[in-house]
Steps between C-alpha positions, in 0.01 A plus 500: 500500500533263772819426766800370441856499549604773696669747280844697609564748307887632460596874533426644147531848363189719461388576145282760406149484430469721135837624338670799507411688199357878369104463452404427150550789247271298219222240488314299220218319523455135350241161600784252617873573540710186501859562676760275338561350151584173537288167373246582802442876421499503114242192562313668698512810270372297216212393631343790702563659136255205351311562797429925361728621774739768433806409619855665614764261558763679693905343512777575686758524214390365127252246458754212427660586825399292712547128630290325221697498250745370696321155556705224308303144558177606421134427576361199712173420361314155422525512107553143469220244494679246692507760817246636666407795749490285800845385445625884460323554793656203699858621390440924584364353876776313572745757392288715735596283821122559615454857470349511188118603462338193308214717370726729332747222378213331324411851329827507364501148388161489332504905362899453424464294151269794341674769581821361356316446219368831492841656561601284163182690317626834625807399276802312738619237336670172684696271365384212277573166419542483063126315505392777701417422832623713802841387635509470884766413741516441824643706853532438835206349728304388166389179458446515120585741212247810528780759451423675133807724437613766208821534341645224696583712802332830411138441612443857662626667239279360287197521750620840489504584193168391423307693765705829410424472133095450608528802750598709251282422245215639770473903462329450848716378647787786638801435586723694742859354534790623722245578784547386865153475697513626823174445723169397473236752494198432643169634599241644758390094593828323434452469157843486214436745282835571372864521549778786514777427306872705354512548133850576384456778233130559628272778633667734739827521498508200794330289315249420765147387383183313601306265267155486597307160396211316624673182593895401539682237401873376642712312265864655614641179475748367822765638746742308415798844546460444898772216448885579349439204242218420291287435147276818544608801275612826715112645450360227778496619812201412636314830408183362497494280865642848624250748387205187626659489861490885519128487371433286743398191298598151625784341382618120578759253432786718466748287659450251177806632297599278255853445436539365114795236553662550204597891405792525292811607752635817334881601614545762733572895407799680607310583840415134578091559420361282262268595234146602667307282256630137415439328153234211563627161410132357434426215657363320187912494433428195798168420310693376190785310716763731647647436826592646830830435625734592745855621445608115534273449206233300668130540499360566827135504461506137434359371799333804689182517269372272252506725254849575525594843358170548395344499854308814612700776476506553880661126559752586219617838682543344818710203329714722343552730786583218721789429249584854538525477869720192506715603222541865634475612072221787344375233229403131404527428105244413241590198289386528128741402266334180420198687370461493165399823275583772808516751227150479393310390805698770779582858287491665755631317775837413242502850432510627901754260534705574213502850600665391880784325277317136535446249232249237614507233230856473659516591799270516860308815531571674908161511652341638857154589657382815444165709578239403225164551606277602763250238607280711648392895494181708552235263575194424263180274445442338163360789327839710608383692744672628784390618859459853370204535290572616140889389523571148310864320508592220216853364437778493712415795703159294591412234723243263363519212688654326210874462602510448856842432660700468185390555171432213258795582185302650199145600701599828515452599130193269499325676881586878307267371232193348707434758745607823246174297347314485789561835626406673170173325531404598856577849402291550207197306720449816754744809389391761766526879397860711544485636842703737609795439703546645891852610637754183634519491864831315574842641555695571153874492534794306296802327550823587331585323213833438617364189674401272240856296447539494860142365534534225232805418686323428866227301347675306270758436859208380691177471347630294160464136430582417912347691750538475883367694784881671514515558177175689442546715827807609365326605174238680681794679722649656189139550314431656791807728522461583066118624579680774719630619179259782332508666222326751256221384230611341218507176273759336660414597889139351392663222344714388788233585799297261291777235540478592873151483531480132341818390697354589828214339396700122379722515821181541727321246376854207455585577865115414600445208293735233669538216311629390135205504245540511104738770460579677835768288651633530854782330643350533835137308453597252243196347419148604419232540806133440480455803751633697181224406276369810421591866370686793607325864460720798498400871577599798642338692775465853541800592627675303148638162700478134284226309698425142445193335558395114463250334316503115520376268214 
């Protein structure tokens, strides 16, 4: 730690420090129980399982639930022999406006290539040229074509797919679906040793349990539910950063929210709310030649970024919101009609947008920012682990280093592979025995679940794509106000003090950090400051108030 800027902190709503819940009325035993089932979890599952580890992989709702499969570009990865790892490297910094940690960029870079490969021996299969060789395409802030994809626009699925198929070939590996974890458990010196979590359908007649395990892995995927619009299915909301902040582990980079520029704009129900999850329009769509344009019909990234519409997805957001801003409209349009083949290279994309009544080989497809991914998340070195010994983080819940201000398009598939590696293989070095877990200390209460929509609302008011010192204290006003709200135990009330808890915890640290960096964008510091070279930690004290403390570069 060393001094810095000085760090004001708004007026933000106390969260509790365990949730409110019965104590648990059941309790297995296992070596290693991975939380979430997404490309980072069923990874990591697979290879403490080669590794002799039993293994209990524990999801919120079913397996295939979760943001994965949702991915449409596909993996970044240097498959080509004309591009190398360095180059990869050079493009994921960049995007990561000086943020990024170089040591764990260049893990990514130089591990990335074999564990796509890998993935392909576990069974995924990416799309081909007819001699062969690996298609691969191109998205915003690359420099060459590293992007291998499957089924055009389907590469999660796929990625999916694959990894569920190999999980369940493993009698070893167990599998409990439609459970929420609530808390970490941990023992007499600090130690994870296991989580409490709600079973529907389980144990007593609450459902309440405890998994006990001798080390604990986080791959709950993002938060993207704190905002009104965005990419993440209704299961992310930030369960994992929650349950590390009330553990007490370090978490960083929250204020990194990236916006993807181009979600498909779905029409407005009866009661004026849009749809809580918008249709991705990948942005290999722009990799193979479509155009943004404004309702005039001409392209405005021409000009701002020499990459056009396939500048880092940060630039692109900003350009399209300043159109939105001038123009006073909700959307910008995507351009694609000149694209040959739609059919077969964008399924899924033609199919969203068939289903909102839009035709794209004729006519423009309405597009806006939306939340896509969180940049950063519980903190972790290069083997995964976090501050609390025992606990490891990997995907989008995790904070490797690797992303810094604004995520690199296509790393995140890739990062959910490397360290899922990496953590599997500190593990099985030094797997201490179970311990046995002592009694949480913190306060245990929950909010009612009454205030998620009018949550999403305040954030996505003023903490979305533009933020400003007004804007965010207004957010924290009404977070503030919703935390007054509490409620009884259930899966919703945990659910939405989650959303609280990580809220708090975004505001705190985009009212602190005053400048515009990567992905966190405010009106009112315009540029990026060399004073702000360096990270944000948020935690709670005792009494359950968001701290922030700095740590320069």
């Amino acid at each position: 730690m060393s001094s810095g800027p000085v760090l004001t902190l708004p007026d933000l709503p106390t969260v509790p420090g365990r949730l409110l819940a019965p104590e648990p009325g059941w309790s297995e035993t296992t070596d290693v129980v991975v939380i979430g089932s997404g490309v980072a979890g069923l990874t990591a599952a697979l290879h403490l399982r080669e590794a002799g580890l039993h293994v209990t992989v524990v999801t919120k709702v079913n397996i295939d639930d979760g943001s994965t499969r949702w991915a449409q570009g596909g993996i970044a990865a240097v498959l080509d022999p004309v591009d190398t790892p360095a180059a990869h490297a050079a493009d994921t910094m960049v995007a990561g406006v000086g943020l990024c940690d170089p040591a764990a960029v260049e893990v990514l870079v130089t591990e990335g290539p074999a564990r796509v490969r890998e993935l392909m021996r576990w069974g995924a299969s990416f799309d081909r040229h007819p001699d062969g060789s690996l298609m691969m395409t191109r998205e915003g802030g690359h420099h060459a074509n590293r992007i291998v994809h499957a089924g055009g626009d389907a590469t999660g699925a796929e990625v999916q797919r694959a990894l569920h198929t190999a999980v369940m070939r493993d009698p070893w590996i167990r599998l409990v679906e439609h459970a929420l974890v609530l808390d970490l458990l941990t023992d007499a010196d600090g130690r994870a040793c296991g989580v409490t979590l709600h079973v529907l359908g389980e144990g007593s007649e609450d459902g309440v349990g405890a998994i006990l395990a001798r080390a604990v892995v986080l791959a709950t995927g993002g938060m993207g539910q704190v905002y009104a619009s965005t990419t993440n299915p209704a299961v992310s909301t930030g369960d994992g950063v929650a349950l590390a902040l009330r553990a007490g582990a370090v978490v960083t980079d929250v204020e990194f929210v990236q916006f993807h520029p181009t979600a498909l704009l779905l029409p407005a129900g009866p009661d004026g709310r849009r749809a809580a999850q918008q249709p991705l329009v990948s942005e290999a769509m722009r990799g193979e030649g479509a155009h943004l344009v404004d309702g005039d019909g001409k392209r405005f990234m021409v000009g701002q970024h020499e990459l056009a519409e396939l500048a880092p997805r940060d630039v692109v957001a900003k350009g399209i919101h300043r159109v939105l801003l001038a123009t006073g409209t909700d959307h910008v349009f995507l351009d694609a009609r000149h694209i040959p083949d739609l059919e077969t290279r964008f399924p899924t994309i033609m199919a969203s947008c068939r289903a909102a009544g839009i035709e794209p080989e004729t006519e423009l497809i309405p597009v806006a920012p939306a939340a896509h991914y969180a940049s950063g998340g519980v903190r972790t070195d290069l083997a995964g682990r976090t501050s609390i010994p025992g606990l490891y983080a990997c995907g989008e819940v995790a904070c490797t280093g690797v992303h810094g201000a604004n995520r690199l398009a296509s790393n995140s598939l890739l990062e959910g592979l490397v360290f899922a590696r990496r953590i599997a293989d500190d593990i099985a070095l030094d797997l201490p025995p179970q311990a046995s877990p002592v009694p949480g200390t913190g306060e245990a209460w929950a909010v009612d679940c009454e205030i998620r929509v009018p949550l999403q609302q305040a954030m996505t008011r003023g903490a979305f794509v533009l933020r400003s010192a007004a804007s965010l204290s207004d957010t924290a006003t009404e977070l503030a106000t919703l935390g007054e709200m509490r409620a009884g135990a259930n899966t919703a009330t945990w659910e939405a003090t989650n959303l609280l808890t990580v809220a708090s915890a975004l505001v705190a640290a985009a009212t602190v950090r005053a400048e515009t960096r990567g992905c966190h964008w405010r009106e009112d510091f315009p540029e990026a400051s060399p004073a702000w070279l360096g990270h944000l930690l948020a935690g709670l004290d005792d009494d359950g108030a968001t701290n922030e403390s700095w740590e320069a570069m």
